[in-house]
C-alpha positions in Angstrom: -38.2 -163.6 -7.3 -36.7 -164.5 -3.7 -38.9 -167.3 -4.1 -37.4 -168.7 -7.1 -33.8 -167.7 -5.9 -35.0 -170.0 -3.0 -36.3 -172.8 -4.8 -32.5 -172.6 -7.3 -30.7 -172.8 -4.2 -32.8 -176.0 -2.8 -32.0 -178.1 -6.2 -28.4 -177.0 -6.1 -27.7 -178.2 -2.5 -29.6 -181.6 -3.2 -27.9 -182.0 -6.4 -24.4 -181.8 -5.0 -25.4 -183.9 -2.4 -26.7 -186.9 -4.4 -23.0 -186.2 -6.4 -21.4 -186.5 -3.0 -23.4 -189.6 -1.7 -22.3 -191.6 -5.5 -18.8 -190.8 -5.2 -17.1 -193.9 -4.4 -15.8 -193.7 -0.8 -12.2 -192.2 -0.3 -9.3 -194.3 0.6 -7.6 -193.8 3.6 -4.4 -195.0 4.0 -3.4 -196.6 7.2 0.0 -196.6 8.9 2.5 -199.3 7.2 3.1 -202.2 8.7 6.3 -203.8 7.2 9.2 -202.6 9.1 11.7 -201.3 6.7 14.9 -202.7 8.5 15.3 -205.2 11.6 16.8 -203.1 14.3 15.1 -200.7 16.7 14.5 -197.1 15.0 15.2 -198.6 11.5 12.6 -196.5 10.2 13.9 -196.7 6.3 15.7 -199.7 4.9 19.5 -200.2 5.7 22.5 -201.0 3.0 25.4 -202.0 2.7 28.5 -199.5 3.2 30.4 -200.5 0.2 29.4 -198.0 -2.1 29.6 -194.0 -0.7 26.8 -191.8 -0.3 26.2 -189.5 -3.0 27.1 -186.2 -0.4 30.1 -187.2 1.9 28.9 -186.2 5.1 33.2 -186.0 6.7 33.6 -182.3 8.0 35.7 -180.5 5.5 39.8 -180.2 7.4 40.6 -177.2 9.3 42.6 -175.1 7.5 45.2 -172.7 8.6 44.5 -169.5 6.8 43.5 -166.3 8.7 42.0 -165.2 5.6 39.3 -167.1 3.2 38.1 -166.0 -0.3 35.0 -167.8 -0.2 32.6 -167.6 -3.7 29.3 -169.4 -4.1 27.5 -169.4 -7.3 23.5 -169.5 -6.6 22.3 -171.9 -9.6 18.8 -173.2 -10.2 19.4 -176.8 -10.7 17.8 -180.5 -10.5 18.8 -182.9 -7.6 17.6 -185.9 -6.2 16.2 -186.3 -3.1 15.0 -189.3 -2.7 15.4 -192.4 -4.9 13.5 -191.8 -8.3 12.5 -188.8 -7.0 14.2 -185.6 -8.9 13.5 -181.9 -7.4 13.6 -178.4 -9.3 15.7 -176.9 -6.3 17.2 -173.3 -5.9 20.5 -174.6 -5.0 24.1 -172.6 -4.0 27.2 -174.2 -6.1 24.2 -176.8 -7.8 24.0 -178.9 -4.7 21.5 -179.0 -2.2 23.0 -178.4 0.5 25.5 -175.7 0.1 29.2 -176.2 0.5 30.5 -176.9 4.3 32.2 -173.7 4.8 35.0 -174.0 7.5 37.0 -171.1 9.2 38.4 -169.9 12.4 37.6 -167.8 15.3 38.7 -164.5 14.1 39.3 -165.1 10.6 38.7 -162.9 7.6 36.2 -164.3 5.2 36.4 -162.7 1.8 33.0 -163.5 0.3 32.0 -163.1 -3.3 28.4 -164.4 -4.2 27.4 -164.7 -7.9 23.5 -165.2 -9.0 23.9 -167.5 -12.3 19.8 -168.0 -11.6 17.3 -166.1 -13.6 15.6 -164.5 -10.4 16.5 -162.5 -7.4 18.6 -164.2 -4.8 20.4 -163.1 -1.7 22.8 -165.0 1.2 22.5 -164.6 4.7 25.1 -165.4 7.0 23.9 -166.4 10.6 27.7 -166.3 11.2 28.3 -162.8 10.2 28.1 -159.9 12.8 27.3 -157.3 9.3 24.8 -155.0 8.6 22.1 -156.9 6.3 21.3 -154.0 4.4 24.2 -154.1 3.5 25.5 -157.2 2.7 22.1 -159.4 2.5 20.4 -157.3 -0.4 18.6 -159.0 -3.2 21.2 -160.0 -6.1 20.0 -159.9 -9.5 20.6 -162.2 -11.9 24.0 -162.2 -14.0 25.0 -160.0 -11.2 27.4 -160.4 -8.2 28.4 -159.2 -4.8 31.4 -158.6 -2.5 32.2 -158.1 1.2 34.5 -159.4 3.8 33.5 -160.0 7.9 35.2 -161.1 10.6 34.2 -164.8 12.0 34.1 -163.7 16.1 32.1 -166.5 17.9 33.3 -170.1 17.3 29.9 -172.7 16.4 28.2 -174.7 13.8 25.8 -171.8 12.0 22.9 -171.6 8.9 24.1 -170.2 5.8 20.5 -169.4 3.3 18.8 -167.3 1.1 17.4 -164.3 2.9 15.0 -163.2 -0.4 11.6 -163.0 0.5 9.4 -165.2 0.7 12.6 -166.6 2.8 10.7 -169.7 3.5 10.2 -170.3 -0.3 13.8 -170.1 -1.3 15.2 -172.1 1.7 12.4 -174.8 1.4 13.5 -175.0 -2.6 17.1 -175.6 -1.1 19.0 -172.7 -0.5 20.7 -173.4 2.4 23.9 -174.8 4.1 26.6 -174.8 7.4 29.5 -172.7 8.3 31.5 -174.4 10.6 33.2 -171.9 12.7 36.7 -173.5 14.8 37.7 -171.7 18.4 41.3 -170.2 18.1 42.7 -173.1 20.0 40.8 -176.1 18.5 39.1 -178.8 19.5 40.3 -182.2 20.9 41.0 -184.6 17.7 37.7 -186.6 16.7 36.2 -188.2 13.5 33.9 -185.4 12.3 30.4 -184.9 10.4 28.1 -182.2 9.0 24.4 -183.1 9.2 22.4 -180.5 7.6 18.6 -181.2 8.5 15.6 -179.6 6.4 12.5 -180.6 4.8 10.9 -180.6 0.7 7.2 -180.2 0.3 6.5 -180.9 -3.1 4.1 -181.8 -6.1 4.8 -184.2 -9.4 4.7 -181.9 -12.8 4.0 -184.0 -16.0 7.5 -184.7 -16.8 7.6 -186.5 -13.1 9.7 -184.0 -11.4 8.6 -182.6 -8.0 8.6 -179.0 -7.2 7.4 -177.0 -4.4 4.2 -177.3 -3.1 3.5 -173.6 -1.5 0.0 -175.1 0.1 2.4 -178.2 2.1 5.1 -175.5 3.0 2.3 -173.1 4.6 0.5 -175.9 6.6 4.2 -177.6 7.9 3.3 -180.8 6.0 6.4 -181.9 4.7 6.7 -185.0 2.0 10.5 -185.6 3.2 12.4 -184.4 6.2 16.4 -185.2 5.6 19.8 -184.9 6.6 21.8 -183.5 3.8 19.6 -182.9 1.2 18.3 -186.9 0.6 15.6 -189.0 2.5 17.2 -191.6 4.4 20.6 -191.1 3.1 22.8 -192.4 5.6 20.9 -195.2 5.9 20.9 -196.7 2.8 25.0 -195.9 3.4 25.6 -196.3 6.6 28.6 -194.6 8.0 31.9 -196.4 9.1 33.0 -195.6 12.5 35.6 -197.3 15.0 34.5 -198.3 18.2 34.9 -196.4 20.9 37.1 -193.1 18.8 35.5 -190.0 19.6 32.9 -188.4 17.0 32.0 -185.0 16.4 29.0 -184.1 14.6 27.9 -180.3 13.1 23.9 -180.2 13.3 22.5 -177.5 11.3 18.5 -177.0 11.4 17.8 -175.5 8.3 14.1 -176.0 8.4 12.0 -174.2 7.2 9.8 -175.2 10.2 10.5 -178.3 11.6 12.6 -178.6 15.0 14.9 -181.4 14.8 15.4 -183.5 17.9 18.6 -184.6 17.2 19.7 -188.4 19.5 21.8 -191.1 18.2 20.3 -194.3 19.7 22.6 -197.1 21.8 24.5 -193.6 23.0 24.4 -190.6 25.2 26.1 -187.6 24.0 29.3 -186.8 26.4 29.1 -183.0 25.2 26.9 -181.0 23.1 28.1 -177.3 22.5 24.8 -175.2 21.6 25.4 -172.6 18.7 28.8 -170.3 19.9 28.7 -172.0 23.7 32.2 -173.2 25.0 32.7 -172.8 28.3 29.3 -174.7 29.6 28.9 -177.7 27.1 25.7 -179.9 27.9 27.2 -182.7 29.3 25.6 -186.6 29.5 22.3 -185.8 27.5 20.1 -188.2 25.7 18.2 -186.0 23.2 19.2 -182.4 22.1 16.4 -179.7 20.3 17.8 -178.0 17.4 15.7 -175.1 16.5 15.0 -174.1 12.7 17.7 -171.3 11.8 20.1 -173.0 14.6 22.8 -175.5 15.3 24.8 -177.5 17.8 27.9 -179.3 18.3 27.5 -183.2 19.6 30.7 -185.5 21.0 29.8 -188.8 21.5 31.4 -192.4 21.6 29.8 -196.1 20.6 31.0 -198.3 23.3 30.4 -201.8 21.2 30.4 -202.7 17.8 26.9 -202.8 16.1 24.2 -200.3 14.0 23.8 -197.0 15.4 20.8 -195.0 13.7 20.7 -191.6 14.4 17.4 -189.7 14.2 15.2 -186.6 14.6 13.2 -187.9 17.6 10.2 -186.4 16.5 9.0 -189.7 14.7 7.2 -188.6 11.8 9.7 -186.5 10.7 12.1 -189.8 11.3 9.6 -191.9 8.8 10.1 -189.5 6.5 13.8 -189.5 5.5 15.3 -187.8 8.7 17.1 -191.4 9.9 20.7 -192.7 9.2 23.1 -194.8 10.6 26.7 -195.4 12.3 28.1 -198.9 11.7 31.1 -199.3 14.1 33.4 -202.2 13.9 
């Protein structure tokens, strides 16, 4: 018996070998070797301004209410991503990110959160000083929620789905920034919201991607983006003025990836990390934003000319995480 057991598993092992040895080599794919665009970092191909980008990246005005009814509606929905490319996203208000959310230091926000989805969902708040168990509990569907907090420490912050698994939900797109303003302002600037995060994903039959749970758990993104779409900003670059002062909200929504956030041809005059006023970063090159966190960057461009602005880790640039400032 153990010898024919013996003998079985001799024919099987050769068998699959022979299989293995006429399967025609596979392909590996080497690194590209067109650049996409003519100007250092132009990791994805650059257009022309005239026509806007699908998600204005211009920070929402300051407003001068002490108190904010806020609702978001969490809505399964399909979005784009990257060009031909449609995703089956877990969205807040159908877009992917969520609403830019502005208040200020010390203001009331009146929340209401609605779940039009036919799952669980939940919103988290890294904003919020609020007990979770209370405020962050799984909403079912049809169903809705109510609270009010009090925004206390001033900083660009996460917003996201806090239903387990959390890194399914936010990797499916439920995510976005809460700007939060200090009491007395800041100095006027032209201002933007970059929301970075990444989509791992696999083609059904009808060509639309969804989430690949296998890519998510081994940190192997397909895109990496600001604002929800690879390479967005560059293929609409963003009109600035030489020499005006920009401020830009960075928001890490991850899942996993750090961003390390640098606009080349510049060196950031400030950069304010999460609620930090008093002791502002000041002259730095290259800034980490961890997943879940965010930062504040002031900057200039001193000539006019293309400014991309990146995630310094490289592959994560190639992959969408790239735009551009055009100043004139």
């Amino acid at each position: 018996m153990r010898r024919s057991l013996i003998v079985a598993g001799l024919v099987t092992a050769m068998v699959s070998l022979a299989c293995r040895e006429n399967q025609p080599p596979q392909r590996v794919e080497g690194p590209p070797t067109n650049a996409p665009a003519d100007v250092s970092h132009g990791e994805a191909p650059i257009g022309t301004a005239a026509a806007p980008a699908p998600i204005d990246p211009a920070a929402p005005p300051r407003s001068t209410s002490r108190v904010h009814h806020l609702r978001v509606a969490i809505k399964h929905a399909k979005i784009p991503i990257a060009e031909g490319v449609t995703y089956d996203a877990w969205t807040f208000d159908g877009r992917v990110p969520g609403p830019v959310l502005r208040v200020t230091q010390g203001d009331t926000v009146d929340f209401t959160l609605v779940n039009e989805a036919p799952m669980p969902h939940s919103l988290d708040f890294h904003a919020a000083e609020i007990a979770p168990s209370r405020a962050y509990v799984n909403l079912m569907p049809h169903d809705s929620l109510h609270y009010r907090f009090v925004a206390r420490v001033p900083g660009a912050f996460m917003y996201h789905c806090g239903t387990a698994p959390v890194a399914l939900h936010i990797a499916n797109g439920m995510y976005g920034a809460i700007i939060v303003d200090p009491r007395q302002g800041r100095p006027a600037a032209k201002e933007f919201v970059f929301v970075q995060s990444e989509f791992y994903t696999k083609t059904l039959r009808d060509s639309t991607r969804t989430i690949d749970w296998e890519k998510l758990l081994g940190l192997a993104p397909d895109y990496v983006v600001f604002n929800g779409r690879e390479a967005e900003y560059a293929h609409h670059p963003i009109q600035v003025r030489v020499g005006e002062p920009l401020r830009l909200y960075v928001v890490n929504a991850g899942p996993n990836r750090f961003s390390a956030f640098h606009v080349v041809g510049a060196i950031f005059d400030r950069v304010y990390i999460d609620g930090s006023l008093a002791h502002p970063l000041e002259g730095v090159q290259t800034v980490t934003v961890p997943v879940g966190g965010g930062a504040i960057f002031e900057a200039h461009l001193v000539e006019a000319g293309t400014y991309p602005f990146v995630s310094h880790a490289f592959a994560d640039a190639t992959k969408g995480a790239v735009g551009m400032f055009r100043a004139q």
